[in-house]
N, CA, C and O atoms as a GROMACS GRO file, in nm:
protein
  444
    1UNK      N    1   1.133  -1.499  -1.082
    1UNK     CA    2   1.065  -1.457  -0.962
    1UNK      C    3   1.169  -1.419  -0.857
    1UNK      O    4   1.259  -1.500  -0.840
    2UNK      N    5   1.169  -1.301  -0.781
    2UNK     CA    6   1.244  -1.265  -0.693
    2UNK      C    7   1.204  -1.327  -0.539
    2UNK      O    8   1.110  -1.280  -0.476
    3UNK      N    9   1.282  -1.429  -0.492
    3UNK     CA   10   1.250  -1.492  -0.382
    3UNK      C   11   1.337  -1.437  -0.276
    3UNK      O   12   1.362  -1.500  -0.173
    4UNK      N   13   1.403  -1.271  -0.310
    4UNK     CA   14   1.482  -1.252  -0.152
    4UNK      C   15   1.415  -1.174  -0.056
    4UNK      O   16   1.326  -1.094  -0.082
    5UNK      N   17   1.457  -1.198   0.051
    5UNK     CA   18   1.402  -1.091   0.117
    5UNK      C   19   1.439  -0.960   0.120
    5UNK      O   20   1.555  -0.926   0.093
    6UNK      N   21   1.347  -0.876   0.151
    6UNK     CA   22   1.414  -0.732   0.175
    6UNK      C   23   1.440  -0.722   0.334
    6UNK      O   24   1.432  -0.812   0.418
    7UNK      N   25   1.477  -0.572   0.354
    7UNK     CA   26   1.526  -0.575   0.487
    7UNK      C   27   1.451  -0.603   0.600
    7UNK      O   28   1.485  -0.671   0.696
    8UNK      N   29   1.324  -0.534   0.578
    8UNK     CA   30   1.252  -0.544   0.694
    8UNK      C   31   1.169  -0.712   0.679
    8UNK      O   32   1.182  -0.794   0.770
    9UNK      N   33   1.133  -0.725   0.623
    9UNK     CA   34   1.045  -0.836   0.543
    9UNK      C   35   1.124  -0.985   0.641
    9UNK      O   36   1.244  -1.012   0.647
   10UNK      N   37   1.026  -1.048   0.698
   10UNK     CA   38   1.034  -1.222   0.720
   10UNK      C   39   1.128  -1.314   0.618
   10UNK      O   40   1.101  -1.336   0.500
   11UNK      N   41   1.237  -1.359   0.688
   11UNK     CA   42   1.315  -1.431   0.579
   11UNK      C   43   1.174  -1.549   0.524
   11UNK      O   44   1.086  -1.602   0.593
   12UNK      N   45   1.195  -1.557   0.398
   12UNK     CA   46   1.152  -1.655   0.348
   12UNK      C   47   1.024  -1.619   0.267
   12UNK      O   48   0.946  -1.691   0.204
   13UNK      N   49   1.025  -1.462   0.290
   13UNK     CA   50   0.911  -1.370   0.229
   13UNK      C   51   0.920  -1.392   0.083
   13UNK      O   52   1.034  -1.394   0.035
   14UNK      N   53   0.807  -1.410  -0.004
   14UNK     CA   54   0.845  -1.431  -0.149
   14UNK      C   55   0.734  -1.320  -0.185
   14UNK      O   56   0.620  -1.299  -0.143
   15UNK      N   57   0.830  -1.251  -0.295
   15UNK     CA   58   0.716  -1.124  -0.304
   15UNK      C   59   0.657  -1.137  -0.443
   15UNK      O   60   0.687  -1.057  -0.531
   16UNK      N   61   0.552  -1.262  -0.467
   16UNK     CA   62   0.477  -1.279  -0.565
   16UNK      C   63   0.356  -1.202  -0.597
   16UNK      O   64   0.312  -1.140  -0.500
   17UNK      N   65   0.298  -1.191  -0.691
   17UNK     CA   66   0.147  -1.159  -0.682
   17UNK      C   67   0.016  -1.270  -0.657
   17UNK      O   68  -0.024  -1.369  -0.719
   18UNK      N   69  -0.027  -1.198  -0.530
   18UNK     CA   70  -0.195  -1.251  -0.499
   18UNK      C   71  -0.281  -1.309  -0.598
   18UNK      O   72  -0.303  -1.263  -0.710
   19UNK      N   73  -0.332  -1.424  -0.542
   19UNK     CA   74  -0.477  -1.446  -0.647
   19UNK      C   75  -0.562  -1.405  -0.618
   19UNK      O   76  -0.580  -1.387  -0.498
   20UNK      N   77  -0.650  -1.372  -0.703
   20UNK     CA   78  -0.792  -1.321  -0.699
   20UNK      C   79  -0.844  -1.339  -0.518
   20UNK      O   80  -0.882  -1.241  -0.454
   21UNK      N   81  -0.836  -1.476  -0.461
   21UNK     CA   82  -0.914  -1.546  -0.322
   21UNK      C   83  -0.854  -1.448  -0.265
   21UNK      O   84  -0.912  -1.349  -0.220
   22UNK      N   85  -0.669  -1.477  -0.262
   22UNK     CA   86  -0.625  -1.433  -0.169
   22UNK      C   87  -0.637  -1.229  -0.160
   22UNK      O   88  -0.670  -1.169  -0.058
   23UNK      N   89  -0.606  -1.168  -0.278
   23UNK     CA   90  -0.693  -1.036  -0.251
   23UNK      C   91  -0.778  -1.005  -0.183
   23UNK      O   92  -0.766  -0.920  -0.094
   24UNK      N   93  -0.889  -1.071  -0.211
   24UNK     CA   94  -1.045  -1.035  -0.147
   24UNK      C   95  -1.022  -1.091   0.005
   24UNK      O   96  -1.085  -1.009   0.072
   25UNK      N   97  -0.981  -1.159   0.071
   25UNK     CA   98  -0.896  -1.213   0.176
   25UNK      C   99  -0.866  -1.137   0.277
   25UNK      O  100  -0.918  -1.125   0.388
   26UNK      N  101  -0.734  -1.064   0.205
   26UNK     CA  102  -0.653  -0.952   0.276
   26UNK      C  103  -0.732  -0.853   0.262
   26UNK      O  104  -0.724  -0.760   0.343
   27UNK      N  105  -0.806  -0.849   0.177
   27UNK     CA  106  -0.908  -0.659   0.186
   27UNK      C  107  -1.014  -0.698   0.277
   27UNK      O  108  -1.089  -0.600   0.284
   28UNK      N  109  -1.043  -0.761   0.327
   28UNK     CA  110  -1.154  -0.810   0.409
   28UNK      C  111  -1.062  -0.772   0.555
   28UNK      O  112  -1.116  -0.774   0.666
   29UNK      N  113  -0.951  -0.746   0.539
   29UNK     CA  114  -0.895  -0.732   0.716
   29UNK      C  115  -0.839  -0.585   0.665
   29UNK      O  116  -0.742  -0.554   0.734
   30UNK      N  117  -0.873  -0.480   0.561
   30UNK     CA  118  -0.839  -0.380   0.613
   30UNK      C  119  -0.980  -0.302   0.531
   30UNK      O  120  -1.036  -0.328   0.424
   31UNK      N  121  -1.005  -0.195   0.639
   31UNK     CA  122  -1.074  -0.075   0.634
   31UNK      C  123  -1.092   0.029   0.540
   31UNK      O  124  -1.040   0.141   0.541
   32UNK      N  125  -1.188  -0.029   0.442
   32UNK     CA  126  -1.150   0.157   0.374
   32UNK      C  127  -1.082   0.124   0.217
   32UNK      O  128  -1.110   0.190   0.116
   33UNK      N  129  -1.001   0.023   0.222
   33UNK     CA  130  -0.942   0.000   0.122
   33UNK      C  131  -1.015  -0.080   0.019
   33UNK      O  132  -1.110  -0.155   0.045
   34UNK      N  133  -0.946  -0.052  -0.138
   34UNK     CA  134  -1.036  -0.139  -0.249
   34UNK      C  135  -0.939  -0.114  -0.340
   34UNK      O  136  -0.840  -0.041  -0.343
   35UNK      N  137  -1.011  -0.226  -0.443
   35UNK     CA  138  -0.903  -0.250  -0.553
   35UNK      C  139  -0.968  -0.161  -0.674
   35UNK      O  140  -1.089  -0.156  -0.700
   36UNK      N  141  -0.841  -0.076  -0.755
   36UNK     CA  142  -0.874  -0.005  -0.844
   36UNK      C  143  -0.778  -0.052  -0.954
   36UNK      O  144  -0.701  -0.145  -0.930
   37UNK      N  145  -0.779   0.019  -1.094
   37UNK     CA  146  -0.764  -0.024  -1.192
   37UNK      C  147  -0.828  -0.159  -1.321
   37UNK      O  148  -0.938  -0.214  -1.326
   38UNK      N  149  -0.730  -0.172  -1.393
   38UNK     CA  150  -0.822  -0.269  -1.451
   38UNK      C  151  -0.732  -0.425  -1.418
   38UNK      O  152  -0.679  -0.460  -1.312
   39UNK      N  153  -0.739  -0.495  -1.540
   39UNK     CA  154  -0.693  -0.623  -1.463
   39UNK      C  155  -0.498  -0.641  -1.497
   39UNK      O  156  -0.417  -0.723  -1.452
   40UNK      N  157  -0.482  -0.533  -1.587
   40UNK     CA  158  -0.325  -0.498  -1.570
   40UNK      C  159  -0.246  -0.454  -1.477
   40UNK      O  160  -0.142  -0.509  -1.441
   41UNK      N  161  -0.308  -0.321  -1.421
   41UNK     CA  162  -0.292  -0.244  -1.364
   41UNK      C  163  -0.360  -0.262  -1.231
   41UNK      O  164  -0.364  -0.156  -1.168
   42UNK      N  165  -0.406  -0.350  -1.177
   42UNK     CA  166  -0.487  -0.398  -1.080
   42UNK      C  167  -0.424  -0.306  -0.947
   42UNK      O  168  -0.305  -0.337  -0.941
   43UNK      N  169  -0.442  -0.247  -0.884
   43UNK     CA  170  -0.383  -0.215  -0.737
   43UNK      C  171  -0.466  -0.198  -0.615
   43UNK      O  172  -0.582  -0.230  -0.642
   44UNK      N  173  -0.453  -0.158  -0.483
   44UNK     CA  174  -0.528  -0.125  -0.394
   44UNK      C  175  -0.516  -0.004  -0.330
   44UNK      O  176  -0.399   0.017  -0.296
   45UNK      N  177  -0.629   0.125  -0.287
   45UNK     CA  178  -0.624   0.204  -0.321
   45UNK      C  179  -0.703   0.258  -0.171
   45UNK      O  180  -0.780   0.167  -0.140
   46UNK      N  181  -0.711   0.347  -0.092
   46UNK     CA  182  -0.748   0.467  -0.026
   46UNK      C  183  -0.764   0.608  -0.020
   46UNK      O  184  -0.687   0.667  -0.096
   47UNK      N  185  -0.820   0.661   0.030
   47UNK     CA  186  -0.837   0.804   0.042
   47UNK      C  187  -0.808   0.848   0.191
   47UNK      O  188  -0.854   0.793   0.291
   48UNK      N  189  -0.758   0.913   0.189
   48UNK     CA  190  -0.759   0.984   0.327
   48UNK      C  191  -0.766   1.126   0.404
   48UNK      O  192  -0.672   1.204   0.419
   49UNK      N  193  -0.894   1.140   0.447
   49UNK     CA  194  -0.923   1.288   0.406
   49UNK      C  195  -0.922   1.378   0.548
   49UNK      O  196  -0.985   1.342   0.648
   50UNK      N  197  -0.852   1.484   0.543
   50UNK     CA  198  -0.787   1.571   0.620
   50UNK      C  199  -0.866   1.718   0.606
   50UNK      O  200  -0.904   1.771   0.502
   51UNK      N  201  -0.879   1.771   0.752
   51UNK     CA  202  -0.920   1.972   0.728
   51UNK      C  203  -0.846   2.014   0.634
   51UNK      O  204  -0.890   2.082   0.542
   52UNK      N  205  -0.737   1.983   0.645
   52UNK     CA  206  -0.653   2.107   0.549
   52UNK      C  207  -0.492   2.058   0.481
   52UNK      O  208  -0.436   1.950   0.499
   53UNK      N  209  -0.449   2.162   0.409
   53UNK     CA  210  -0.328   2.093   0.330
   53UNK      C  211  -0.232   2.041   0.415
   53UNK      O  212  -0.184   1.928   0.406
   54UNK      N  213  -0.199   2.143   0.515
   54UNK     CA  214  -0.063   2.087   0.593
   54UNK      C  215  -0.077   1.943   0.652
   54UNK      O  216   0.010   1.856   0.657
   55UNK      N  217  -0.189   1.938   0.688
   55UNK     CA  218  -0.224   1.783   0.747
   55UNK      C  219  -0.192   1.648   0.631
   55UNK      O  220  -0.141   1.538   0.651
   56UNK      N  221  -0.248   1.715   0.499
   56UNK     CA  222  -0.261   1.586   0.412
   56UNK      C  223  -0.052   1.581   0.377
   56UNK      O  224   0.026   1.491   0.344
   57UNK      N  225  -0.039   1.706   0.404
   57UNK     CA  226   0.132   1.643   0.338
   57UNK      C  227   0.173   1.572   0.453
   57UNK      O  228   0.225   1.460   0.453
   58UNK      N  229   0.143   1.652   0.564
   58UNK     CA  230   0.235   1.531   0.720
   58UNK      C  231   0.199   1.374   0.685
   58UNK      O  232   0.271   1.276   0.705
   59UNK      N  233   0.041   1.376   0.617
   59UNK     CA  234   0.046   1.243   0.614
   59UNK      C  235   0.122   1.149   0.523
   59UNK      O  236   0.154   1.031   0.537
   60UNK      N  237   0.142   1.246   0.415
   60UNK     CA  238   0.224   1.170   0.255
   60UNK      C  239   0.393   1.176   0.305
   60UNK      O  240   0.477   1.130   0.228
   61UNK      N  241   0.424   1.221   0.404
   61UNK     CA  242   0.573   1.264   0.480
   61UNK      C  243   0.558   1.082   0.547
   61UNK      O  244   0.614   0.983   0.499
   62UNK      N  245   0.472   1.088   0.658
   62UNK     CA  246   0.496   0.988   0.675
   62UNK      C  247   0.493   0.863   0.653
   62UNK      O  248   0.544   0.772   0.717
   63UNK      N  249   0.383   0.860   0.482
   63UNK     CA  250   0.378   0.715   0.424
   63UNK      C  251   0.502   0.720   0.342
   63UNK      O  252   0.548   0.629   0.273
   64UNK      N  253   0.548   0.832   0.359
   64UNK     CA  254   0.704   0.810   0.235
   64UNK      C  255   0.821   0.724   0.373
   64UNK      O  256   0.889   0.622   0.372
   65UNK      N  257   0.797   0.820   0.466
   65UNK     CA  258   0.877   0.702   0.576
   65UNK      C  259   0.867   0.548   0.631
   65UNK      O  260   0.944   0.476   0.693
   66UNK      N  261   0.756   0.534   0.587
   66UNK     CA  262   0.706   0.378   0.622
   66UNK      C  263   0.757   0.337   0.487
   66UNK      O  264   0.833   0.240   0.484
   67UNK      N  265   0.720   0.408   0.359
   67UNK     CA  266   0.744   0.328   0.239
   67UNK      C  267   0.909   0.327   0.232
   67UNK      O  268   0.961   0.216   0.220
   68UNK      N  269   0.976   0.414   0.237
   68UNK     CA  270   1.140   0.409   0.264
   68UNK      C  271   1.204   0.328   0.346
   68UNK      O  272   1.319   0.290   0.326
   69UNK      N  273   1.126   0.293   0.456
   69UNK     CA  274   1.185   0.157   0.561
   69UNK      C  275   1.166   0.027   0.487
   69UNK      O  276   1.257  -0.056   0.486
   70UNK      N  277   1.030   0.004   0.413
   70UNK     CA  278   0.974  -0.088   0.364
   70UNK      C  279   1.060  -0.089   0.246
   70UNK      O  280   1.064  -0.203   0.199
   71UNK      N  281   1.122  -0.015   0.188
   71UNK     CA  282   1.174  -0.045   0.051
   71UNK      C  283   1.028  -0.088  -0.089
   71UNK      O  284   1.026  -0.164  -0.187
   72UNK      N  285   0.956  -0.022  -0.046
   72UNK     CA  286   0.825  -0.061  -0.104
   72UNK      C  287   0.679   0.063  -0.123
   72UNK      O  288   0.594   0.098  -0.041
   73UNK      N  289   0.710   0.114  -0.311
   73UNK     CA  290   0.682   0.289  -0.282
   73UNK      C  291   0.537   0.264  -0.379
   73UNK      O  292   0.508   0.212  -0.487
   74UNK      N  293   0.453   0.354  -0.244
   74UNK     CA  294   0.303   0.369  -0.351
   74UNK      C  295   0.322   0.489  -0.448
   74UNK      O  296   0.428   0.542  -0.480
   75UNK      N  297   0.167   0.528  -0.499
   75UNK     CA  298   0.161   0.629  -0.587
   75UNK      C  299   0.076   0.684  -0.437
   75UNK      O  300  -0.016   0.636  -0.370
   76UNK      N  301   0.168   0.820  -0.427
   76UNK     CA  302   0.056   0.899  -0.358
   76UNK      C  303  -0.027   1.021  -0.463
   76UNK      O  304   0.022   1.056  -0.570
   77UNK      N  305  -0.145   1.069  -0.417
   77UNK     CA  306  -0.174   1.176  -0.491
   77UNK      C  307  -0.246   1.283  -0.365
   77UNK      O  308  -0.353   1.275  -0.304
   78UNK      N  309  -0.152   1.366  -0.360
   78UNK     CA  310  -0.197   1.465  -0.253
   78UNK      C  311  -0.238   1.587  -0.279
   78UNK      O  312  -0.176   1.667  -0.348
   79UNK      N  313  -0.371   1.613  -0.213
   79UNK     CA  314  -0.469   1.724  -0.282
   79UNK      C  315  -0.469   1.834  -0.135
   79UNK      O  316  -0.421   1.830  -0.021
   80UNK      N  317  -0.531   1.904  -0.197
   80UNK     CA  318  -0.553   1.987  -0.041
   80UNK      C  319  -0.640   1.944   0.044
   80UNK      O  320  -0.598   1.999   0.146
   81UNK      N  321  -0.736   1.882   0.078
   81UNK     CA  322  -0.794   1.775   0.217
   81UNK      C  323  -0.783   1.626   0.181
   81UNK      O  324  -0.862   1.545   0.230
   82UNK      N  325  -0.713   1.600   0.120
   82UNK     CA  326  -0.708   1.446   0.146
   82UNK      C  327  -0.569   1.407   0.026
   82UNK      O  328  -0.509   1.474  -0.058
   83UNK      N  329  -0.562   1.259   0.076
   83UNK     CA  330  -0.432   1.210   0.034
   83UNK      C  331  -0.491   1.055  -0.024
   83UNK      O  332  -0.555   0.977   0.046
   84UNK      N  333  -0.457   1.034  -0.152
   84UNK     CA  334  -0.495   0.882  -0.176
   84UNK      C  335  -0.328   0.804  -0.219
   84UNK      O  336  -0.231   0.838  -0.286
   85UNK      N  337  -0.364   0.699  -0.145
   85UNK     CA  338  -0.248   0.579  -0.159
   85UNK      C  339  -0.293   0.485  -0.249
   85UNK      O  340  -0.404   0.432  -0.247
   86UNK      N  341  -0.206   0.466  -0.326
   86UNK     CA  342  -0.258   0.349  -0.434
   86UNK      C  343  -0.087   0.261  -0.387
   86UNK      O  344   0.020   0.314  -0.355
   87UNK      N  345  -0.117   0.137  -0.399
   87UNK     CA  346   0.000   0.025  -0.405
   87UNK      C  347  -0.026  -0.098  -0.496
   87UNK      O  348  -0.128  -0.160  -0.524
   88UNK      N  349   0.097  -0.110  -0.529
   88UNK     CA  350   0.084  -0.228  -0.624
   88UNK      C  351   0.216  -0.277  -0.638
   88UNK      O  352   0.301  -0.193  -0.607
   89UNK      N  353   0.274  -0.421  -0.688
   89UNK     CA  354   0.426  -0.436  -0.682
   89UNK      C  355   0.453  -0.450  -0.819
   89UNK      O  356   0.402  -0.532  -0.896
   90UNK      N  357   0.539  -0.363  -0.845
   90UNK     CA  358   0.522  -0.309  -1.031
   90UNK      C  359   0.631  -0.490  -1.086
   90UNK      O  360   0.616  -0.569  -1.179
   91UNK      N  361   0.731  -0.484  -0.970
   91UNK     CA  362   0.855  -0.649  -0.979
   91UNK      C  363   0.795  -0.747  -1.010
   91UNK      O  364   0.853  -0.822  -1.089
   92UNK      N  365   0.644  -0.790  -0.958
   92UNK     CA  366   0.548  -0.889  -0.883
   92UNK      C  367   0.452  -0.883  -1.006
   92UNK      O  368   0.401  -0.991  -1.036
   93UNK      N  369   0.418  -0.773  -1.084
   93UNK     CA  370   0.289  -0.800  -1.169
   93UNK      C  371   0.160  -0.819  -1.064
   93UNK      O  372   0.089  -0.920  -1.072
   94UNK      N  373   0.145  -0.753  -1.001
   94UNK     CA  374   0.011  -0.758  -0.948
   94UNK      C  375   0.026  -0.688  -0.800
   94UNK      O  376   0.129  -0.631  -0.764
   95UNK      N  377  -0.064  -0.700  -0.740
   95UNK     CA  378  -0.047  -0.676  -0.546
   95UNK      C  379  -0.027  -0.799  -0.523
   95UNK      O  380  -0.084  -0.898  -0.570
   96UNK      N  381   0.095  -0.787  -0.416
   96UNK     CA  382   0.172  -0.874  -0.301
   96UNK      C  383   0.119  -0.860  -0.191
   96UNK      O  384   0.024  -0.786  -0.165
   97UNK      N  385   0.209  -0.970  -0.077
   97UNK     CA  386   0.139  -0.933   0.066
   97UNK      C  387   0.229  -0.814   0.140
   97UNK      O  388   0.208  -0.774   0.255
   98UNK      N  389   0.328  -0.769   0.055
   98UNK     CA  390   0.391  -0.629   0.068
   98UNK      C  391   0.304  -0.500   0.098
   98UNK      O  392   0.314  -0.424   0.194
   99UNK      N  393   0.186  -0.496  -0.043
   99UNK     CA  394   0.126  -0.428  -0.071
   99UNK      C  395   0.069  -0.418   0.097
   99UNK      O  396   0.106  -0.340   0.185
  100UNK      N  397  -0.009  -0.504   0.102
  100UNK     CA  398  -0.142  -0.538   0.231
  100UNK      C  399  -0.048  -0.504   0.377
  100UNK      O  400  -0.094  -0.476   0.488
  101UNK      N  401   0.108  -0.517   0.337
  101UNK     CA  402   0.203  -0.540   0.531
  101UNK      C  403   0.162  -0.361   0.519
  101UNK      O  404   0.101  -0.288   0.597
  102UNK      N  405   0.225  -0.334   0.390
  102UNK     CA  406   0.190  -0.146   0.452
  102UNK      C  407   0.102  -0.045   0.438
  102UNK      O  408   0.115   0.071   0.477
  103UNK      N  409  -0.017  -0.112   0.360
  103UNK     CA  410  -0.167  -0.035   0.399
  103UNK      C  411  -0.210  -0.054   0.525
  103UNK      O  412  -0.286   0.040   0.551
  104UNK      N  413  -0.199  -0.154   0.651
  104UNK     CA  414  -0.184  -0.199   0.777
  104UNK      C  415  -0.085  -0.107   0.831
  104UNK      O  416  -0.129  -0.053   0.933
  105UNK      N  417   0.048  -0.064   0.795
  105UNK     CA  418   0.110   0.003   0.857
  105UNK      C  419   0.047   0.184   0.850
  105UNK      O  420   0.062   0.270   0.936
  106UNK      N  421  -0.012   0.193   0.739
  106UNK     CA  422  -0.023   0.355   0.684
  106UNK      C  423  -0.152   0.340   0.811
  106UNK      O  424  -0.144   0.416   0.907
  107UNK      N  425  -0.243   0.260   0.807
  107UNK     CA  426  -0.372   0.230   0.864
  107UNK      C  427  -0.329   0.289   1.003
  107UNK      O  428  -0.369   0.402   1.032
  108UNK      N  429  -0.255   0.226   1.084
  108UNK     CA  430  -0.200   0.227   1.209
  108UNK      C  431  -0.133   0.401   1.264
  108UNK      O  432  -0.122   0.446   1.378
  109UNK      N  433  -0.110   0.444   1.172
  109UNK     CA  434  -0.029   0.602   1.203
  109UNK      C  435  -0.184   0.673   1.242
  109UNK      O  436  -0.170   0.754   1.333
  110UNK      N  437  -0.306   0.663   1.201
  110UNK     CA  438  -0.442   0.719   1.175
  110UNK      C  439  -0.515   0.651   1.358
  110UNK      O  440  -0.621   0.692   1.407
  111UNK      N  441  -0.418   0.542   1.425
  111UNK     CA  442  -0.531   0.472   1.536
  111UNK      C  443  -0.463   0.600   1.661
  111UNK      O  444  -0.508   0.604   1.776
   0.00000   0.00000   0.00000
C-alpha cells in the first residue's frame, strides 16, 4: 500500500480504496456524479455538457490542469457538446478520496 503523500495532498493522506459506505458517502456531497463500471473497474463518472466544441476542450484543458497539479489523471472523453470525466485510482484498486478531492475541484471551475 502506498502511504506517501503526494504534493498537493495532506501529509498523512493514504491513498487507499473506499468501501462501498464510504463511496455512497462522498457521492452524496457531490452533484451530478455516479459510479460506473462493474465491480473491477468500479469508477466515478460525469458528463458535462457545453453549446459547442471549443467550450468542451477549454473544459478538458482545464481538468488536465487540476489533474497535473493533483498528480492524479482521469479518463476524459471529449465530444463536441460535452465532456465526460471518469476517475478511478488504477495504484489503489478502486476510487480513493483523491478521486472525490478532484471531482470537487473540476465541480468548482463550473460555480
Amino acid at each position: 500500500m502506498n502511504t506517501t503523500s503526494k504534493p498537493n495532498q495532506a501529509p498523512g493522506h493514504i491513498n487507499r480504496a473506499l468501501t462501498a459506505t464510504e463511496i455512497v458517502a462522498n457521492l452524496a456531497h457531490l452533484e451530478g456524479w455516479s459510479l460506473s463500471g462493474d465491480g473491477v473497474e468500479l469508477a466515478i463518472q460525469k458528463r458535462f455538457d457545453f453549446p459547442d466544441f471549443h467550450q468542451s476542450m477549454a473544459f478538458a484543458n482545464a481538468v488536465a490542469y487540476i489533474a497535473q497539479r493533483q498528480d492524479h489523471h482521469p479518463e476524459l472523453v471529449v465530444a463536441y457538446r460535452h465532456c465526460t470525466v471518469r476517475w478511478r485510482s488504477h495504484d489503489a484498486g478502486g476510487i480513493t478520496r483523491a478521486d472525490f478531492d478532484c471531482s470537487a475541484q473540476i465541480d468548482a471551475l463550473l460555480r
